[in-house]
DRENPADO-616727 format. One record per residue: residue in three letters; x, y, z of N, C-alpha, C, O, CB in turn. Coordinates in nm, 4 decimals, padded with zeros to 6 digits. Glycine has a CB too. Example, Ala and Ser with C-alpha at 12.3 -4.5 7.8 and 13.67 -1.06 7.14 Angstrom:
! residues 2
r rest ALA&nx 01.3190&ny -00.5690&nz 00.7800&cax 01.2300&cay -00.4500&caz 00.7800&cx 01.3200&cy -00.3300&cz 00.7800&ox 01.4236&oy -00.3319&oz 00.8465&cbx 01.1308&cby -00.4473&cbz 00.9046
r rest SER&nx 01.2850&ny -00.2250&nz 00.7080&cax 01.3670&cay -00.1060&caz 00.7140&cx 01.2900&cy 00.0030&cz 00.7870&ox 01.3409&oy 00.1138&oz 00.8039&cbx 01.4084&cby -00.0598&cbz 00.5725
END
This chain:
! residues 73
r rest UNK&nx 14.4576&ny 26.0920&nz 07.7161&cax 14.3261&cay 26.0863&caz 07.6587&cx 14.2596&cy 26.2232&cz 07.6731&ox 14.2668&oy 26.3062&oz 07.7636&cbx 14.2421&cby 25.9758&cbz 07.7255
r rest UNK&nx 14.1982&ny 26.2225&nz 07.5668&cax 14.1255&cay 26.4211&caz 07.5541&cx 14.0073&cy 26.3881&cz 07.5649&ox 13.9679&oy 26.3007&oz 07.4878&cbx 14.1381&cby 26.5383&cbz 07.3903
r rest UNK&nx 13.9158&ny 26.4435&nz 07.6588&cax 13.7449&cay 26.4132&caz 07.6932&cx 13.7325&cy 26.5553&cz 07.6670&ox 13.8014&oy 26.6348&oz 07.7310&cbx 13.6784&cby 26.3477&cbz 07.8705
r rest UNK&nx 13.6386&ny 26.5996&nz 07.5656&cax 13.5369&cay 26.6987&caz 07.4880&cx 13.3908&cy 26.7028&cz 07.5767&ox 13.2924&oy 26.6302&oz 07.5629&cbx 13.5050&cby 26.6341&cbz 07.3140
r rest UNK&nx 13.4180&ny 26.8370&nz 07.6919&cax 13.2910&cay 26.8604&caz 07.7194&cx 13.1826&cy 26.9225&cz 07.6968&ox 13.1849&oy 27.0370&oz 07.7419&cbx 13.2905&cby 26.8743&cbz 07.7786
r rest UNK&nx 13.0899&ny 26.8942&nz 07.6460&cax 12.9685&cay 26.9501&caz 07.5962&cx 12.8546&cy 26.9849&cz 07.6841&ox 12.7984&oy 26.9002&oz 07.7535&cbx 12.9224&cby 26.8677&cbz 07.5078
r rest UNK&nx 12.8155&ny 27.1281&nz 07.6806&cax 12.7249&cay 27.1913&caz 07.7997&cx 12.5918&cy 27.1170&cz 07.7159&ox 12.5755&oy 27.0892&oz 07.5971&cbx 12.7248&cby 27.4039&cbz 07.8245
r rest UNK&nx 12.5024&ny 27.0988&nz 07.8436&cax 12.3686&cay 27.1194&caz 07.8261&cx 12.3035&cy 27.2343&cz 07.7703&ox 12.3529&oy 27.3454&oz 07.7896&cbx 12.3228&cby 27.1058&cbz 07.9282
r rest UNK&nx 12.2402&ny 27.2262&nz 07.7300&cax 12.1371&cay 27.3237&caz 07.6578&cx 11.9766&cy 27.2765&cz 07.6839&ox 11.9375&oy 27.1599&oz 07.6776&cbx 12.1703&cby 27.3213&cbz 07.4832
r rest UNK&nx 11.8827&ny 27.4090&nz 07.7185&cax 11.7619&cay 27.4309&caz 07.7640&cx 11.6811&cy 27.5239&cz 07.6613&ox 11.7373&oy 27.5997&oz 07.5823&cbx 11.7747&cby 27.4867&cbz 07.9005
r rest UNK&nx 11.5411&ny 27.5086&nz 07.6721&cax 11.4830&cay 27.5919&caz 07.5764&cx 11.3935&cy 27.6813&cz 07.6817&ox 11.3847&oy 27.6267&oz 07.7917&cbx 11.3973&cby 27.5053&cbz 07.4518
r rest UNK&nx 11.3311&ny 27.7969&nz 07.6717&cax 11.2353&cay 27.8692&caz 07.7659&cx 11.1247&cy 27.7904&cz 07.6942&ox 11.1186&oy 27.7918&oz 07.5713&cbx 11.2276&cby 28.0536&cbz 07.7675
r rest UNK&nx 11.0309&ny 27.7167&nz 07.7748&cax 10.8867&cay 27.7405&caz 07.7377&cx 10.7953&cy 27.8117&cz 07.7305&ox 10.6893&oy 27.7959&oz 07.6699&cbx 10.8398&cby 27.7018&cbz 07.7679
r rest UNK&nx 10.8351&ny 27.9055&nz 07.7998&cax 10.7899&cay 28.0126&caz 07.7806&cx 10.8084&cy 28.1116&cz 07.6910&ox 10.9315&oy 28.1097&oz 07.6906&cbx 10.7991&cby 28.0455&cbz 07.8557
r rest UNK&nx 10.7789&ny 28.1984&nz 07.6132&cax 10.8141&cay 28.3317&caz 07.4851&cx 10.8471&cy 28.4255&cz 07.5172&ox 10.7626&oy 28.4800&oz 07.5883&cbx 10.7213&cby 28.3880&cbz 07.4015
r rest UNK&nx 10.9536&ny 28.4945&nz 07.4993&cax 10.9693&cay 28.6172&caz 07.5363&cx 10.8036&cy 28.7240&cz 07.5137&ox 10.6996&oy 28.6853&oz 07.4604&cbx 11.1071&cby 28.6628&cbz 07.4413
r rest UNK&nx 10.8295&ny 28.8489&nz 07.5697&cax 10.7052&cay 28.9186&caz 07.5177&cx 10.7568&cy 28.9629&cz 07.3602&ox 10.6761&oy 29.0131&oz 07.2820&cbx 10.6573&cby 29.0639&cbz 07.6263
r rest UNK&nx 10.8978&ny 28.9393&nz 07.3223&cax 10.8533&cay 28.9723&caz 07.1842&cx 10.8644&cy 28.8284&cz 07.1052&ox 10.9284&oy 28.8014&oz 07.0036&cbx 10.9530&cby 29.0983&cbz 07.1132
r rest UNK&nx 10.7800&ny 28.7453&nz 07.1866&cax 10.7724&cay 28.5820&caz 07.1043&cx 10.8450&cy 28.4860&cz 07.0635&ox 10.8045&oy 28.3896&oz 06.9985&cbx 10.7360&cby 28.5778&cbz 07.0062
r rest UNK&nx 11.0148&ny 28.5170&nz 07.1176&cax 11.0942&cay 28.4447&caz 07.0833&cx 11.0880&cy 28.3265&cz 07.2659&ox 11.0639&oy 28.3563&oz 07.3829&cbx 11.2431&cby 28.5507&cbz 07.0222
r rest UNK&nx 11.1214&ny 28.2057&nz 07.2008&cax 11.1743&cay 28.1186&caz 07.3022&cx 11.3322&cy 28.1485&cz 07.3062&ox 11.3822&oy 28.1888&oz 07.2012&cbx 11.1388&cby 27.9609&cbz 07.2684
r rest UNK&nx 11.3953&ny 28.1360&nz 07.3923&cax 11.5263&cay 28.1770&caz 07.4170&cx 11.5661&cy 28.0081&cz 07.4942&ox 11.5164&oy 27.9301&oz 07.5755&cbx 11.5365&cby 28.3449&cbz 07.5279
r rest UNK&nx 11.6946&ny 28.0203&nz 07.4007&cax 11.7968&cay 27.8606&caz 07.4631&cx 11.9086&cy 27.9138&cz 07.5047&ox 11.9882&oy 27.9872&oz 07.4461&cbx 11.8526&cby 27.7253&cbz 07.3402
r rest UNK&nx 11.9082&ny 27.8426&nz 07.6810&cax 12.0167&cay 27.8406&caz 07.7626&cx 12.1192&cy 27.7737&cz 07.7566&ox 12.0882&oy 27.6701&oz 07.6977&cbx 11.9910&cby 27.8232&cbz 07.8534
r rest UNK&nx 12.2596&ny 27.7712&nz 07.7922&cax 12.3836&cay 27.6959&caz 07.8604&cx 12.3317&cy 27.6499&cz 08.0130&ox 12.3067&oy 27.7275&oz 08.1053&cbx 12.5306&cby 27.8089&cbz 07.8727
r rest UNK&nx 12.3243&ny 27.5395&nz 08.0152&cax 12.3350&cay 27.4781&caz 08.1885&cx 12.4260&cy 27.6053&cz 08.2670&ox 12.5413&oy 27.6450&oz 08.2500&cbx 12.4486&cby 27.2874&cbz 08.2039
r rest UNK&nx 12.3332&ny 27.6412&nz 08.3459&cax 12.4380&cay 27.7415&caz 08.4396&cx 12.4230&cy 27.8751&cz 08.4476&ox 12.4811&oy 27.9535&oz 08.5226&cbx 12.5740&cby 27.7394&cbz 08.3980
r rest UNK&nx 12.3252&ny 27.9000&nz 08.3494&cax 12.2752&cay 28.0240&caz 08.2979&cx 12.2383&cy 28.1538&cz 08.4045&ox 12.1168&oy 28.1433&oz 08.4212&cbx 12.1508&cby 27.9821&cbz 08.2221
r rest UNK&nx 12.2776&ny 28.2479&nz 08.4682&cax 12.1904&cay 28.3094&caz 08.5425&cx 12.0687&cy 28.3566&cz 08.4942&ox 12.0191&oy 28.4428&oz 08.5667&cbx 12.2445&cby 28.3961&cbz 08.5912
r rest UNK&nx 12.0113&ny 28.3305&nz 08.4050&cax 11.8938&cay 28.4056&caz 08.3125&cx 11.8078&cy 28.2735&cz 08.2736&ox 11.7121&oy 28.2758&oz 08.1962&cbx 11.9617&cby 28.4999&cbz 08.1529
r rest UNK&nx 11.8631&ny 28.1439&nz 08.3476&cax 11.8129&cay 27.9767&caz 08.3062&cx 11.6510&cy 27.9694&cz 08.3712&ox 11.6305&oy 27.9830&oz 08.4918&cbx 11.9371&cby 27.8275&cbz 08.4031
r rest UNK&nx 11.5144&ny 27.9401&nz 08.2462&cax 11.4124&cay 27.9806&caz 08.3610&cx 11.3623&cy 27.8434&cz 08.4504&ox 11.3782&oy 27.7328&oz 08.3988&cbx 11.2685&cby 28.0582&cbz 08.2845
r rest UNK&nx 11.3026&ny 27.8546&nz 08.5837&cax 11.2774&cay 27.7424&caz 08.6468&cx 11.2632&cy 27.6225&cz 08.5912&ox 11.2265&oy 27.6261&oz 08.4737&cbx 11.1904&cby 27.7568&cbz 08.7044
r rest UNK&nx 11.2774&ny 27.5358&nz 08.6295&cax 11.2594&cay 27.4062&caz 08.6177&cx 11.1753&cy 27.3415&cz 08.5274&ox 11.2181&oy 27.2669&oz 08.4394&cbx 11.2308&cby 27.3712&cbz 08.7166
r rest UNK&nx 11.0273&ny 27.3731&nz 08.5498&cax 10.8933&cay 27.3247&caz 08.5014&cx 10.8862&cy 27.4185&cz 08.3585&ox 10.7972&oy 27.4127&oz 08.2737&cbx 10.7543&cby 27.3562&cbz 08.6265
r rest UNK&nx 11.0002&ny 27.5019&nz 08.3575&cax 10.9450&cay 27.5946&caz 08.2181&cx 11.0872&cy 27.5810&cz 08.1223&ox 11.1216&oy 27.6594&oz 08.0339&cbx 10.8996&cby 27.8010&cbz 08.2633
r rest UNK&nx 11.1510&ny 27.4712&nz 08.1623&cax 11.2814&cay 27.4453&caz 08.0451&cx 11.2394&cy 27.3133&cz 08.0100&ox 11.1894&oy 27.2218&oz 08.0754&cbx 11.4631&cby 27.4465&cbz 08.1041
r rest UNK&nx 11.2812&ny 27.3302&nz 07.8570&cax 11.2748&cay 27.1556&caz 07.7647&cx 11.3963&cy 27.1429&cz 07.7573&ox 11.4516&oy 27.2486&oz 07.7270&cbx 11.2048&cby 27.1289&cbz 07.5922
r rest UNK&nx 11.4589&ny 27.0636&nz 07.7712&cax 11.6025&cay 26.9986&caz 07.7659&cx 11.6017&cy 26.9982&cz 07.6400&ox 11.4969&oy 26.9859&oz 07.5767&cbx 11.6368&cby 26.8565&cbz 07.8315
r rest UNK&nx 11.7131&ny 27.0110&nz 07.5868&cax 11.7805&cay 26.9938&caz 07.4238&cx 11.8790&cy 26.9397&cz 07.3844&ox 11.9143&oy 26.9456&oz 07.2666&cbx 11.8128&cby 27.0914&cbz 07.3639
r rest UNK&nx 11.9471&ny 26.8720&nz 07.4822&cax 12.0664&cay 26.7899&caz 07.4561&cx 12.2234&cy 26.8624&cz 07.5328&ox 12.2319&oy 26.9351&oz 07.6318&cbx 12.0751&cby 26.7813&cbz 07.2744
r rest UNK&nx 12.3530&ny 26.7993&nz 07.4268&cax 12.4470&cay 26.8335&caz 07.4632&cx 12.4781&cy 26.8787&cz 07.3586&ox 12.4550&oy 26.8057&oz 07.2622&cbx 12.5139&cby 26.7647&cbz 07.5218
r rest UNK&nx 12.5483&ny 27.0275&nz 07.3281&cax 12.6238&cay 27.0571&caz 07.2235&cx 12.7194&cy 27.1337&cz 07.2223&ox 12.7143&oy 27.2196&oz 07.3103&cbx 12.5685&cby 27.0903&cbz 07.1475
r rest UNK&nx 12.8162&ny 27.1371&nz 07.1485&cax 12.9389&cay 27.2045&caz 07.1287&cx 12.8906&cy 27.3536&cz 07.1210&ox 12.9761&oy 27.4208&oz 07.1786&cbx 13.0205&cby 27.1510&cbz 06.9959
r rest UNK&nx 12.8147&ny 27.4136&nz 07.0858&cax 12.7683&cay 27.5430&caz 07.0170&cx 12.6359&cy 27.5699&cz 07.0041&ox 12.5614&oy 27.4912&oz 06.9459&cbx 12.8125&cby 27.5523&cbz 06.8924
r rest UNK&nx 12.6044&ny 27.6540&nz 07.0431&cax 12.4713&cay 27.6970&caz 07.0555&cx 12.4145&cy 27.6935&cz 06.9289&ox 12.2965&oy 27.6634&oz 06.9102&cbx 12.4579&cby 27.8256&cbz 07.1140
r rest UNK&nx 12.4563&ny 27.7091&nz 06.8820&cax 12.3829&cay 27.6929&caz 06.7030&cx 12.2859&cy 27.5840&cz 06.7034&ox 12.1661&oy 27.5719&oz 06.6778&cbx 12.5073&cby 27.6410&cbz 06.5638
r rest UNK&nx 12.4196&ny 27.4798&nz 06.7571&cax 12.3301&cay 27.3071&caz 06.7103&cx 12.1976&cy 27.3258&cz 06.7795&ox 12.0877&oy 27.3165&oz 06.7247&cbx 12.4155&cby 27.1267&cbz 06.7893
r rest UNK&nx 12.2284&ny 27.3626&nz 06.9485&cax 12.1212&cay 27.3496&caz 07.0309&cx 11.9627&cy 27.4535&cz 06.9559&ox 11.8507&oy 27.4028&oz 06.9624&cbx 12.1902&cby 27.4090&cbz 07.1952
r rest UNK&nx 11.9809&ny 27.5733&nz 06.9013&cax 11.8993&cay 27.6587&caz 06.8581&cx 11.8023&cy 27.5821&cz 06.7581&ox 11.6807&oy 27.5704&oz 06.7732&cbx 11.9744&cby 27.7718&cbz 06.8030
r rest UNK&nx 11.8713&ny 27.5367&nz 06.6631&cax 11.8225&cay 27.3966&caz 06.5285&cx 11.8009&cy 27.2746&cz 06.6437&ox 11.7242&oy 27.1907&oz 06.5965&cbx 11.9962&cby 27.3333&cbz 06.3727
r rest UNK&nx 11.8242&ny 27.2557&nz 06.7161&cax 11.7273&cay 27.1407&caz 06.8185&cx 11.6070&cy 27.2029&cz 06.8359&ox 11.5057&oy 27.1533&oz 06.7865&cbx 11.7862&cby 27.1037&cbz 06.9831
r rest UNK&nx 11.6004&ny 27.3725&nz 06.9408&cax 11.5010&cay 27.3847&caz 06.9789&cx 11.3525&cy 27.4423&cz 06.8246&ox 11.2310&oy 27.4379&oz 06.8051&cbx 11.5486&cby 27.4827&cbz 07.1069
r rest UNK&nx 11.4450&ny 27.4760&nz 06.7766&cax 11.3433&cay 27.5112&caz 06.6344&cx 11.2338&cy 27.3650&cz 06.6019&ox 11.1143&oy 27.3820&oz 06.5779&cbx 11.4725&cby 27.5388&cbz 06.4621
r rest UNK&nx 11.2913&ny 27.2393&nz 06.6058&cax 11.2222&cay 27.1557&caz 06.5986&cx 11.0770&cy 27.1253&cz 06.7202&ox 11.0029&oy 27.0280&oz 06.7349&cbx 11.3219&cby 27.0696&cbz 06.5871
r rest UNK&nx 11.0836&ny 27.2344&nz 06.7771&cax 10.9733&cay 27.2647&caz 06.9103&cx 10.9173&cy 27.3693&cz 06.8986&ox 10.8001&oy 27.3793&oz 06.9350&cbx 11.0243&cby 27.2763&cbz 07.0497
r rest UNK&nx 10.9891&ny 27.4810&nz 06.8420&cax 10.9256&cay 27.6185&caz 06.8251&cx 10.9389&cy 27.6673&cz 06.7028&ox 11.0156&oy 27.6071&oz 06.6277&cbx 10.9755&cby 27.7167&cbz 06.9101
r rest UNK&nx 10.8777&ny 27.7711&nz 06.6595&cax 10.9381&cay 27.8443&caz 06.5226&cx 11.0234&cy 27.9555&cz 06.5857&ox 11.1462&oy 27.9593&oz 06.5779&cbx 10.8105&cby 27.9160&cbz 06.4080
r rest UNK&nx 10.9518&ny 28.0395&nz 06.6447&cax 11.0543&cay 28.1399&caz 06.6880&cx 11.1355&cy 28.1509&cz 06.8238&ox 11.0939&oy 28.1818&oz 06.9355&cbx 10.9919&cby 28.2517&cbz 06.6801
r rest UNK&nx 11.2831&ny 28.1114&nz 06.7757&cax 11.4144&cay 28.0843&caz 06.8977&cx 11.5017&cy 28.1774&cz 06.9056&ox 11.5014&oy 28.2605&oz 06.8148&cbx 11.5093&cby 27.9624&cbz 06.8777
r rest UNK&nx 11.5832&ny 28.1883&nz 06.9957&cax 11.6577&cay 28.3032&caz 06.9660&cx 11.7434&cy 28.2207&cz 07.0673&ox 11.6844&oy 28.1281&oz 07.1231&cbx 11.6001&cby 28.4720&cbz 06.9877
r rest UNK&nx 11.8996&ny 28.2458&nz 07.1044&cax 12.0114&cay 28.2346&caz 07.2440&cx 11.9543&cy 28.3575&cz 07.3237&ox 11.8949&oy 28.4623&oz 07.2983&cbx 12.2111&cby 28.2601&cbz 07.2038
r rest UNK&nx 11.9986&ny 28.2967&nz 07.4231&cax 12.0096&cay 28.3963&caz 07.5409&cx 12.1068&cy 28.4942&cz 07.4985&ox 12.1885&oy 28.4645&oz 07.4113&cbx 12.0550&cby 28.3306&cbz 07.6809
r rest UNK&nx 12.1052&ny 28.6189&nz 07.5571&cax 12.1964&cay 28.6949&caz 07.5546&cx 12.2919&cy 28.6977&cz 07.6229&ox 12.3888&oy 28.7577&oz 07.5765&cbx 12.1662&cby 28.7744&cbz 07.5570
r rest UNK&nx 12.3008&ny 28.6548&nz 07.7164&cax 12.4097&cay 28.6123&caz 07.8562&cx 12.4954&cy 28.5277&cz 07.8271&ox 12.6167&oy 28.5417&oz 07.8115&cbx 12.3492&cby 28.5455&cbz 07.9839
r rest UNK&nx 12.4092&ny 28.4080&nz 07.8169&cax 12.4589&cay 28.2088&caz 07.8016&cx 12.5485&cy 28.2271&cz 07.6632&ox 12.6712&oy 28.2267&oz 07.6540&cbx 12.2763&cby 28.0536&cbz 07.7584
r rest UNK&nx 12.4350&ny 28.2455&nz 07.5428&cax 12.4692&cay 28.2109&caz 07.3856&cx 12.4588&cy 28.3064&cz 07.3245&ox 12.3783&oy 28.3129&oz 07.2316&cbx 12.3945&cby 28.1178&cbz 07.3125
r rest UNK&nx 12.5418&ny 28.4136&nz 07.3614&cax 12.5355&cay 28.5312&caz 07.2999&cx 12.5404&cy 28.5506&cz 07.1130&ox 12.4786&oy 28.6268&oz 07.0387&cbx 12.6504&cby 28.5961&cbz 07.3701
r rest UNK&nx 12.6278&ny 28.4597&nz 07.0901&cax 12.7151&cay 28.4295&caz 06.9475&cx 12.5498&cy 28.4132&cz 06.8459&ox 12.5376&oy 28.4482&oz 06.7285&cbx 12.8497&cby 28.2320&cbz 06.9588
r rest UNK&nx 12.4239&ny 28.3424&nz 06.9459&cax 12.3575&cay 28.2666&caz 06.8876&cx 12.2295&cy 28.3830&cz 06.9166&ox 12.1247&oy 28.3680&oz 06.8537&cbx 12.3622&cby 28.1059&cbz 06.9404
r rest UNK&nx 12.2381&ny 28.4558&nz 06.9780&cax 12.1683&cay 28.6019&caz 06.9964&cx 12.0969&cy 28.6859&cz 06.8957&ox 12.1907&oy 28.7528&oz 06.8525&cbx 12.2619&cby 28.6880&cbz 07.0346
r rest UNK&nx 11.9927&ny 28.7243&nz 06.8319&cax 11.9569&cay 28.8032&caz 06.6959&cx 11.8988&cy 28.9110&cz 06.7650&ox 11.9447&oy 29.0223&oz 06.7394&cbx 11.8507&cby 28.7293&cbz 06.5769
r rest UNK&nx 11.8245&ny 28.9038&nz 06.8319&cax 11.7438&cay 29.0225&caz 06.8360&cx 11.7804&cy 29.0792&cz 06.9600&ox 11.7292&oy 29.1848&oz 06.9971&cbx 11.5939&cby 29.0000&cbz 06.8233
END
């Protein structure tokens, strides 16, 4: 049997100073405290999780560390 694990994903509630919210991988060294992440589910790819957190923010971006792939600016 093949079990497909899917990381957690986090959003900053907080904005970067250049206004982006940034979404983490569970595990993140760059993951911010507790009281300042929205959970976003489980996903294969940061993409999905980014189009989760968009439904909370307009401007998202990946971490650069965690979800690099999912990274723009």
């Amino acid at each position: 049997m093949y079990i497909c694990f899917m990381p957690s994903y986090y959003v900053n509630k907080n904005a970067q100073p250049t206004g982006e919210h940034e979404v983490h991988k569970e595990g993140c060294g760059q993951m911010p405290d507790p009281e300042n992440r929205l959970p976003l589910g489980n996903f294969q790819h940061c993409s999905a999780a980014v189009t989760e957190a968009k439904k909370h923010y307009d401007n998202v971006d990946g971490c650069y560390y965690c979800s690099n792939e999912c990274h723009t600016r």
